[in-house]
N, C-alpha and C positions, 0 to 999 in steps of 0.2 A: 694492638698493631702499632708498631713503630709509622710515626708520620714523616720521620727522616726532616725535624723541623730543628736540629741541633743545628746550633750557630750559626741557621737564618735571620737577617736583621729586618723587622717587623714595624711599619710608621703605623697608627692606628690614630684617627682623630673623632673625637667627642668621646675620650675615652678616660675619664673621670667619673663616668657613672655609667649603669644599667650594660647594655650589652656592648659598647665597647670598651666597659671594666671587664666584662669576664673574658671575653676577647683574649685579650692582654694576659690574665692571670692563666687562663688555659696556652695560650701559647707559648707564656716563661715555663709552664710546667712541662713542655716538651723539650726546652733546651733553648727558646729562640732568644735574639737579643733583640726585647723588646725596647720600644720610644714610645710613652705614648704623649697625643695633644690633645687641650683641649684653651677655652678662652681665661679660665679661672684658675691661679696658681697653686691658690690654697685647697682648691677641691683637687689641683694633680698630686702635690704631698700628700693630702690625704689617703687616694688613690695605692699610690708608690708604696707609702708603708703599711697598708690593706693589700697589696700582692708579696711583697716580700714579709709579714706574718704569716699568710698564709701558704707560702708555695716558697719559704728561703729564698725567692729571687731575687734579686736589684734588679727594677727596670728603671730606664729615663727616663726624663721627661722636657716637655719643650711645651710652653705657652703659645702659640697661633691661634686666632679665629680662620676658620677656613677662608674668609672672604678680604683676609689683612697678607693678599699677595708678598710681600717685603718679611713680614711676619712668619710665612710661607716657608720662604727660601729659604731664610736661614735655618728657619728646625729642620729642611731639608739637607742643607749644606753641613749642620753641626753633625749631623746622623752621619751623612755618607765620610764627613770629616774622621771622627772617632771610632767607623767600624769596616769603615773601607769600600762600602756601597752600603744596596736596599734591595733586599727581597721580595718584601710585600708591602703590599698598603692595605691598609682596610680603611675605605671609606665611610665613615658612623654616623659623622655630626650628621644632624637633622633638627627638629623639632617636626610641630602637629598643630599645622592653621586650616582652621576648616570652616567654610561657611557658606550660605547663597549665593550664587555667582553674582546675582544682582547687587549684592551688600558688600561682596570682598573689590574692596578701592585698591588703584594700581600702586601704593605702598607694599602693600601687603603682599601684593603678588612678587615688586619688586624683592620684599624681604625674603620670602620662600626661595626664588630661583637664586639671588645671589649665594644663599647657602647652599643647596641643593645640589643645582649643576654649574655655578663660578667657583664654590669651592671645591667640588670633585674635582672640576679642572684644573685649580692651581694646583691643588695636590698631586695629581696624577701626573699631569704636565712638567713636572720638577723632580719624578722620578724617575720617568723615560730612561733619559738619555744614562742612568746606570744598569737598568734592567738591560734597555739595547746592548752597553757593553758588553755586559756578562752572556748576553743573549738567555738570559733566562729572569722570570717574574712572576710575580702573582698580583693581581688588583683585583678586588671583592669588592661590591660598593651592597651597603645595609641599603633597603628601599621597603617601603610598606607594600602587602599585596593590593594594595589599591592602585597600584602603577598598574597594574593588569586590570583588573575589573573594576575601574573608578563607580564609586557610588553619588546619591545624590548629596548634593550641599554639600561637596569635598573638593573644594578649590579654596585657594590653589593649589594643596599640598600633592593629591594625585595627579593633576597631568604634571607636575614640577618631578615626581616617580616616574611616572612613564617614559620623562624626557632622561632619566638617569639611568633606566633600562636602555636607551635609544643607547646614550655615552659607551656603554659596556659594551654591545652588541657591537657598537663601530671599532671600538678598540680592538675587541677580539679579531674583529678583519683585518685592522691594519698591522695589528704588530705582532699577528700567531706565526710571521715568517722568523720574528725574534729570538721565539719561542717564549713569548709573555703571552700569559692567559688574563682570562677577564672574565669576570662572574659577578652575580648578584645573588642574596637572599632576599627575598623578599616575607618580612614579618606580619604574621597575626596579629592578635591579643599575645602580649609577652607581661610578663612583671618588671613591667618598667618601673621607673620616679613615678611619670606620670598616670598608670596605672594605679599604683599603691594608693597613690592619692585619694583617683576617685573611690578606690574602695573605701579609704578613711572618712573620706567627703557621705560614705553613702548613709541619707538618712536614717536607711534602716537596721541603721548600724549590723550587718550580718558577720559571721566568720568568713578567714579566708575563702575556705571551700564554698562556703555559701556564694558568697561575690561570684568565684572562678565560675561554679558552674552556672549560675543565672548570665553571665558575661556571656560563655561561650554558648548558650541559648539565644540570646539575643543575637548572636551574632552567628548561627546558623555554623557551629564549630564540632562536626561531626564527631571529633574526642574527647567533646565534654569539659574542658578547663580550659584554661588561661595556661601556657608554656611559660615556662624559665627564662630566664636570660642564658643560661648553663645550656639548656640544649640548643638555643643560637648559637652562643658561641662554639661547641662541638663545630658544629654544619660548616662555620668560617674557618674553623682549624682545617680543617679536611681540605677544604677549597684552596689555602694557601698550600699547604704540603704536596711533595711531591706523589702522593698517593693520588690524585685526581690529577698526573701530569697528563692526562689527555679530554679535562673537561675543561672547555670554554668555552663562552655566549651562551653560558648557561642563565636560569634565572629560578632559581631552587625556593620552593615554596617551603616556609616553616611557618605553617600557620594550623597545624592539627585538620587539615582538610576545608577548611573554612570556604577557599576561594574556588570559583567555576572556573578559575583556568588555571592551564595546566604550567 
């Protein structure tokens, strides 16, 4: 299937590693002119020349921390500068703070939200007004499925998800007159950095397959393993393409059936 993503311009952030690397390299492989950002330069070179070995592409790149507003603007203004607007955005950065509500201190909480939903917002915020021109857009924001079924000792990171599901759902209302859509994936068990880790971490030292499917047992993942970052990023190609120009306020589970909601 053609996704009709040829010479869409694509801003993706925390996309230096894990799933918003493949992001990036599946979406240069359909034709889009990607940016990606992330806080660390040498891991976006690395990056950069890890997509164009693998997929001939050249993409950009732009140093922002989500939460470095000024930082913000300009990989937004350099993008719309060099390619004449923005298509999409994939919202990625994140990370994974999880603890007793009693024990997680308002640092912490502060840390979580100011990435989560102050940096969806600058980002998003700073695209608008091209997407409005063109009257057309894509914004995707990555969210864990614990924004839906928060479990225990998971704060702040799930309600800080839940509040990012809220961002999407609002956007979808306010600006589907634009014809800008707004969507979320919300992720399982993926083979993240952090992932791999704990499998390396795992004392009893097992094989991949081992790890995956004791993972997705424990974690009640009715398909049995641990998912790709590759089939993530599929699910976010689709979403940004004009092939789902009529899905939004969506919030698309890839998490191999794990989650009770739908």
């Amino acid at each position: 299937m053609d996704l009709g993503l040829k010479g869409k311009v694509a801003v993706i952030t925390g996309a230096s590693r894990g799933i918003g690397f493949e992001t990036a390299k599946t979406l240069a492989e359909e034709g889009a002119q990607v940016v990606i950002t992330a806080r660390h330069e040498d891991r976006l070179i690395e990056a950069q020349t890890a997509i164009k070995e693998a997929t001939g592409v050249e993409v950009d790149y732009a140093v922002a921390d989500v939460t470095d507003l000024p930082a913000v603007q300009k990989a937004i203004a350099d993008t719309a500068s060099k390619y004449g607007t923005i298509d999409i955005l994939v919202n990625n950065a994140g990370g994974h703070r999880a603890g007793s509500f009693e024990q997680v201190d308002n640092d912490t909480w502060r840390f979580d939200l100011e990435i989560k939903i102050i940096g969806v917002a600058n980002f998003t915020r700073e695209v608008l007004p091209y997407m409005r021109k063109q009257a057309s857009g894509s914004i995707i924001s990555v969210v864990s499925n614990s924004g839906k079924t928060p479990g225990p000792k998971s704060v702040p990171t799930s309600p800080a998800r839940s509040a990012g599901l809220a961002v999407i759902k609002e956007l979808s209302k306010e600006y589907g007159e634009y014809n800008i859509r707004a969507n979320a994936v919300c992720i399982g068990y993926i083979r993240s950095e952090q992932v791999e880790k704990m499998w390396q971490n795992d004392p009893e030292n097992p094989t991949w397959d081992e790890f995956s499917k004791q993972k997705a047992k424990d974690t009640h993942t009715p398909m049995g393993r641990v998912g790709e970052t590759t089939e993530a990023a599929k699910v976010i190609s689709f979403l940004a393409s004009d092939a789902a120009s009529y899905v939004s306020g969506a919030a698309v589970n890839i998490d191999g059936g794990a989650s009770d909601a739908m």
